[in-house]
Phi, psi and omega in degrees: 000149173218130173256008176113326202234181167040223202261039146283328198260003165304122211296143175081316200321318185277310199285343152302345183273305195311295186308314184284327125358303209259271197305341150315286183317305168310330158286000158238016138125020198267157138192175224305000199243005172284140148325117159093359176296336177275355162299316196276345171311283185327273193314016178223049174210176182223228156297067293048324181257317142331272168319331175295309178287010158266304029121276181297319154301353203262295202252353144239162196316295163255127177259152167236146175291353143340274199290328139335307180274334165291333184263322169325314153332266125026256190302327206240358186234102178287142170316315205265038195227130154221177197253041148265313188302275174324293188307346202239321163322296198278337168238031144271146189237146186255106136211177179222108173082015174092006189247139160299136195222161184283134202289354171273347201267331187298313180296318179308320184302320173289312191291334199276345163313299164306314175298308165293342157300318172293307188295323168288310175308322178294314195310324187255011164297000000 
């Protein structure tokens, strides 16, 4: 189910829902181009996503899984959530050389990392 909320707005969520979706329909011999498949989408959704796909169901004639997975989009997916971003998030570590190192010596490294980003960037300004 994806409801919309909570660790539904986590970056990969949808396009994992999307995915488990799409292999349900396909097990059942349905895909995105069957008639009436954006219902079973709508019926794998919950609160917040759920009201969005009664909302689009509502105001177009034939929903499609297009449009469905574009507005779920929209609604439920930040520009900025990328599955690089998220990946470089989730494995940062306080070590240096594969060894634990001290979160000041790590923090320095960045800002001194940062300060030369700034200084060639104005420089070439």
């Amino acid at each position: 189910m994806l409801s919309g909320e909570g660790e539904d707005l986590k970056p990969d969520k949808l396009k994992q829902w999307l995915r488990t979706v799409k292999k349900h329909l396909a097990r059942s011999g349905l895909n995105a181009d069957s008639p009436g498949v954006a219902d079973h989408n709508g019926a794998d959704t919950d609160g917040k996503a759920n009201k969005a796909y009664q909302t689009l169901d509502r105001e177009a004639e034939d929903l499609t899984v297009a449009q469905l997975t574009q507005s779920l989009q929209k609604l439920f997916e930040a520009p900025t959530n990328t599955d690089d971003t998220y990946h470089k998030w989730q494995n940062i570590r306080q070590t240096t050389g594969g060894q634990p190192a001290r979160i000041t010596k790590i923090v320095s490294q960045i800002v001194t990392k940062q300060g030369r980003f700034h200084m060639t960037h104005t420089s070439e300004s």
